[in-house]
N, C-alpha and C positions, 0 to 999 in steps of 0.2 A: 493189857498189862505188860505182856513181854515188849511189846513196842515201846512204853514208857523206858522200860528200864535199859533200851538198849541206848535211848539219848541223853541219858545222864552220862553214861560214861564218856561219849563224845564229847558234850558240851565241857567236862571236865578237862578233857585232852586240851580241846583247839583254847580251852581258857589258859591252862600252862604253860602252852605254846606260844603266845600270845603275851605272857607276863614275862616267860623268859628272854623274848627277844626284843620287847619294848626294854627290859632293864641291862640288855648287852648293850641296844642300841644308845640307852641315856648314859652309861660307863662310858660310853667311847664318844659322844660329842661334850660329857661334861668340862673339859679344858677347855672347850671355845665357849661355852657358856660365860664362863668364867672371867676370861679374856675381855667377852666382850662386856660382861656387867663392870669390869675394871676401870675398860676404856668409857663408858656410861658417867660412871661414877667421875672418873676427872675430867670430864667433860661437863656434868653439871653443875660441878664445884668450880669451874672453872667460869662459868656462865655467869654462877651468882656470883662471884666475886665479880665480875663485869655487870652486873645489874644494881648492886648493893651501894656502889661507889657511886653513881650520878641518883640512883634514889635518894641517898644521903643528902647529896647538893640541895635535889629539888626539898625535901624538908625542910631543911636548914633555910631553906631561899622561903617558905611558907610560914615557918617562924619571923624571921624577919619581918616580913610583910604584916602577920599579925599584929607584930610589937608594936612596928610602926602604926598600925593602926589607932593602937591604943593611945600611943604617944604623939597621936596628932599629926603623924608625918605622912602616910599613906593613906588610901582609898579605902572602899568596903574591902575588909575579906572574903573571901567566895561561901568561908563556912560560918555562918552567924550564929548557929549554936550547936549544942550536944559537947564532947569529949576532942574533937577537934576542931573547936573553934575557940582553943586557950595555945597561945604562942608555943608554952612551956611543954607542951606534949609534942610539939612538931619538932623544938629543938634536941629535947630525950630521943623521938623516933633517929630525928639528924645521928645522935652520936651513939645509938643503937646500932645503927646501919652499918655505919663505917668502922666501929668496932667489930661486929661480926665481919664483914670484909676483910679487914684487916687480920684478925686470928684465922679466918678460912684459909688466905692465901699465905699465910706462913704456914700453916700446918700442911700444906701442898707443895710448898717450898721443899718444906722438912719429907717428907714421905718422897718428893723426886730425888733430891740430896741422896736420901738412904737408898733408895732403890738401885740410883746410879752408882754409889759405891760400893752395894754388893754385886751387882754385876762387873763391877772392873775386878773384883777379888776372885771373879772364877778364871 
């Protein structure tokens, strides 16, 4: 009995000690966390707008071929049926794409824009 009770209080200690210095330690690295999920962030933003603009093309270029299809100009299409194998949804994906593209990298534009002129104000 007295053995039990003498490692409750310990286990209590090394657990506070323990909580207290994991939460000093995340206080003091959370600015580079931070930093770095920033640089994360416009770095994948930056990606997909480099991924969105030639997926567009290639849509736009799989509608076409569809159409053509249809209109007797081109060869089999690769998808003969289901949801992608109507011209009309590859040309919507085409200007889905580049649409989002296109607002990503403006709104990246605008957030470096701002960012650069409050640091020229300090």
């Amino acid at each position: 009995m007295r053995l039990g009770g003498t490692f409750e209080p310990a286990v209590a200690r090394t657990t506070s000690a323990i909580a207290t210095k994991t939460a000093s330690v995340a206080i003091r690295i959370q600015p580079a966390i931070t930093r770095t999920a920033d640089v994360s962030n416009q770095a994948a933003a930056l990606a997909s707008v480099l991924l969105l603009t030639p997926g567009s093309l290639i849509a736009f270029v799989f509608g076409m071929w569809r159409l053509g299809q249809d209109l007797g100009f081109a060869g089999n299409f690769v998808i003969s049926e289901g949801l992608f194998s109507h011209w009309l949804v590859w040309i919507a994906l085409s200007i889905g794409l580049k649409a989002t593209a296109t607002m990503t990298n403006r709104d990246e534009k605008s957030e470096i824009n701002a960012s650069g002129s409050s640091e020229g104000r300090s």
